[in-house]
N, C-alpha and C positions, 0 to 999 in steps of 0.2 A: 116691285111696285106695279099698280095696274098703271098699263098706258092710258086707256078708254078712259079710265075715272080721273086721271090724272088733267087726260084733255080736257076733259068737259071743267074741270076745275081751273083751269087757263081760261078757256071760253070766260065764265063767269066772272073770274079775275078781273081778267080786261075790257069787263062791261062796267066795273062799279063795284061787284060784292066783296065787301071785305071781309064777310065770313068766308066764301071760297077761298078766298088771299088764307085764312089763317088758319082754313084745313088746310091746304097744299103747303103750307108750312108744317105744320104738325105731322106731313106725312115723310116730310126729307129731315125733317132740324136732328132728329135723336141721330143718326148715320152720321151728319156732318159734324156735330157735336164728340159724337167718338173717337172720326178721324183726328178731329186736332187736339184732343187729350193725347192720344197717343203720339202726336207729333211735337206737342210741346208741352207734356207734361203737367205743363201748372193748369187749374181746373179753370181759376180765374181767364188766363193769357185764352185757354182754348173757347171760353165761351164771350170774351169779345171779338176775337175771330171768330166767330160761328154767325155772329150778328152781325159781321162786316160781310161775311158771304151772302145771308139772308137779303141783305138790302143791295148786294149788290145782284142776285136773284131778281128779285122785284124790279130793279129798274131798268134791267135788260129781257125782262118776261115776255115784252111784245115782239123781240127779233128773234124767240124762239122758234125757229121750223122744223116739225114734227117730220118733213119729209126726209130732211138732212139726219136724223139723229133722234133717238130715245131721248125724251125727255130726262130718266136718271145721268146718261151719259153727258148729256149736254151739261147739268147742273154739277155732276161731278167734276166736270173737265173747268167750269167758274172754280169748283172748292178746291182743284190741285195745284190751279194756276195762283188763286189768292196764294196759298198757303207758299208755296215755294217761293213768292216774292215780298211776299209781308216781312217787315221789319223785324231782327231777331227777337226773339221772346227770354223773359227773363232767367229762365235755366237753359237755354243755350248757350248765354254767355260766361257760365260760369260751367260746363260742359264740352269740353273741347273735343278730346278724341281717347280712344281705348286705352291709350299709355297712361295719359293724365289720368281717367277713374279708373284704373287697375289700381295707380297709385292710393287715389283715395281711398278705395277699399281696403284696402291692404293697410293703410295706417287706422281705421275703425277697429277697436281690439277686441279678440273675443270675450264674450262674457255667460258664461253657464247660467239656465234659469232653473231650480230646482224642480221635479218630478210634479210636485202638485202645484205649483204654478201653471205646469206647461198643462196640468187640464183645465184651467180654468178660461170660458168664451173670451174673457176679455183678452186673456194672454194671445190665446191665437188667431182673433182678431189682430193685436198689435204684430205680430208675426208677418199675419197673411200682408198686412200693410207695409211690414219688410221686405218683405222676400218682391211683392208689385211695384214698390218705388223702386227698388234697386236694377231688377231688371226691364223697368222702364226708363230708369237713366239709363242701361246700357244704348234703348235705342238711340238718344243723345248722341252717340257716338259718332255715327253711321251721319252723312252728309245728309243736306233735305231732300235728295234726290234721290239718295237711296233707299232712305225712312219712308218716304210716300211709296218706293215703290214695295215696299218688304212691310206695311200696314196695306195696301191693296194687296196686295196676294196673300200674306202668311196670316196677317189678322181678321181683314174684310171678307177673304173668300170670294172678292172679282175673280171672275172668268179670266185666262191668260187673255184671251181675246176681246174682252170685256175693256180691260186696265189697257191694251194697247189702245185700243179706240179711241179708251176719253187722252192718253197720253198721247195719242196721234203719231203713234212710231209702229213698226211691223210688231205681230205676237216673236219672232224669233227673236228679235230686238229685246223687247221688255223681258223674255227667257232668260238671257242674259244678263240683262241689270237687276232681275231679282236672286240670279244663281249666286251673283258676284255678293252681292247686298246680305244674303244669308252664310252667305261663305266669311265675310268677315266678323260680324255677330256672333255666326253658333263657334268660330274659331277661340275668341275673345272667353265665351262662355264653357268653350271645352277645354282651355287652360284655366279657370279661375272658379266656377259655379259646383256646387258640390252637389245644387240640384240634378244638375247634368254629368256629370261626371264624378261617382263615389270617393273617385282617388282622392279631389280634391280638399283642403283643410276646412273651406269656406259652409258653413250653414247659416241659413234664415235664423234659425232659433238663437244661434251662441252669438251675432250681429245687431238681434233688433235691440239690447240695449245699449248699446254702442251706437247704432243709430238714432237712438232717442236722447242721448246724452252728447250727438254732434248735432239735433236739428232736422236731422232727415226725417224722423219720425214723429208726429206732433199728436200726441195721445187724447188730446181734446179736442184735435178736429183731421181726423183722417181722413185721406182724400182718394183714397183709391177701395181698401177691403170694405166691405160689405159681402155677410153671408147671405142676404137675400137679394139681392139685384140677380137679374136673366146675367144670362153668360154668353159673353161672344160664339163660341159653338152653337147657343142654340137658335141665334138669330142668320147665322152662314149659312145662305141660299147654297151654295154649292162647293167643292172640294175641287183642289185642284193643284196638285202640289211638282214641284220637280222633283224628277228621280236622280238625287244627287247621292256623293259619299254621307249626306247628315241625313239622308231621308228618314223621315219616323223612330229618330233618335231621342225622341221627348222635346225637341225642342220646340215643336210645333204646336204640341199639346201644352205647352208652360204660358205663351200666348191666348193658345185660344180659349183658354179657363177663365180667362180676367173678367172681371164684369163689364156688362153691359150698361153705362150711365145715360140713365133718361135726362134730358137736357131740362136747364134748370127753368122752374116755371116760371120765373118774374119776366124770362127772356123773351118770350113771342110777345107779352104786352108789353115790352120796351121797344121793340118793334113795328110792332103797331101804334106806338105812340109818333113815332117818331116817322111813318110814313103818312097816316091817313090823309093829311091837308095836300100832298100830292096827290097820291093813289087815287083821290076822288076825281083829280082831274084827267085820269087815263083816258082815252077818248075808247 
């Protein structure tokens, strides 16, 4: 994000316009909106969080200091801190940890889909919707400390030094809580994912009706595959990975293909409704 247009869009903010208010929202909401998909799964749960951040943005916008901190930095370090303290979200509580959804999976049975099925959009649409819910519950697993930190590095593509910053700990520090964080995931997924590891019995394809017949998979309102959204790769400013035992073992790549979801539109005009009779009296 540019810092200059950025300022100048604060400036204006904090004179009265509330069109500047609802570009500098349009220029952060989609970023904040993907972090908490991927941190709490449900589309819903992630975009009233996203509008808790939004507004808690705004009301803290005038004790922004440009000298102290990037404007990105400063607004990421409101959305990590929201996120790590806000109330659990509805599939967290029913998400515990890698034992309990091994189990689950493991009781989903498999089921063959015939050759000319699996050409057909829709079938692998319902797939791709497989294969993203399942290894986005895996991030579930992972505490919220560790998920924010293994979504800023492995997903977002923050800078090691970037994510220590808004996390306010050493880059050697956060090295660590993301090495540990991927080490227990890609572990989880190199005993059980068949994506990642051929040995294993487990496929997307022989699961998704199994998952559509427990609930996991809702064929009339998917909430993750879409073959035309941007992709996480192609919005990642930058690369920056540890050289661990799981380096560029696909795990990386399994992530960074997910789509990219544009934040939904009714949300900046609920936000805007819901601020303007203050906002106009910012001084």
């Amino acid at each position: 994000m540019n810092q200059t247009v950025t300022l100048v869009l604060i400036q204006k903010t904090l004179s009265g316009d509330i069109q500047s208010l609802e570009n500098l929202i349009k220029m952060y909401q989609d970023y904040i909106y993907n972090l908490c998909r991927f941190m709490f799964l449900n589309p819903m749960d992630a975009e009233d969080v996203t509008q808790e951040i939004l507004l808690k943005l705004v009301s803290n916008l005038a004790k922004y200091d440009s000298n102290k901190a990037k404007f990105s930095t400063w607004l990421y370090r409101i959305t990590i801190n929201h996120v790590i303290s806000t109330k659990k979200q509805r599939l967290e509580e029913v998400t515990s940890d890698f034992e309990a959804y091994g189990k689950e999976l493991d009781g989903i049975p498999f089921q063959e889909i015939i050759r000319e099925e699996l050409e057909r959009p829709e079938t692998k649409l319902l797939i791709e919707e497989a294969k993203i819910g399942c290894s986005m519950g895996m991030l579930l697993c992972l505490d919220r400390n560790q998920r924010i930190v293994f979504v800023m590095g492995e997903i977002m593509h923050l800078s090691h030094r970037t994510a220590a910053e808004i996390l306010e700990i050493t880059p050697d520090h956060y090295r660590k809580k993301l090495s540990r964080a991927r080490k227990d995931l890609f572990q989880f997924m190199e005993d059980k994912c068949g994506l990642i590891n051929r040995n294993n019995p487990c496929r997307c394809e022989k699961k998704t009706m199994g998952f559509i017949n427990a609930g996991w998979v809702d064929k009339s309102n998917l909430k993750f595959a879409n073959f035309h959204f941007q992709r996480i790769r192609e919005i990642a400013e930058s690369l920056e990975c540890i050289e661990d035992d799981f380096h560029r073992k696909g795990y990386d790549d399994l992530y960074q293909d997910y789509p990219f979801h544009p934040a939904p539109k009714q949300m900046l005009d609920h936000i805007l409704s819901r601020l303007e009779p203050e906002f106009l009296k910012i001084p």
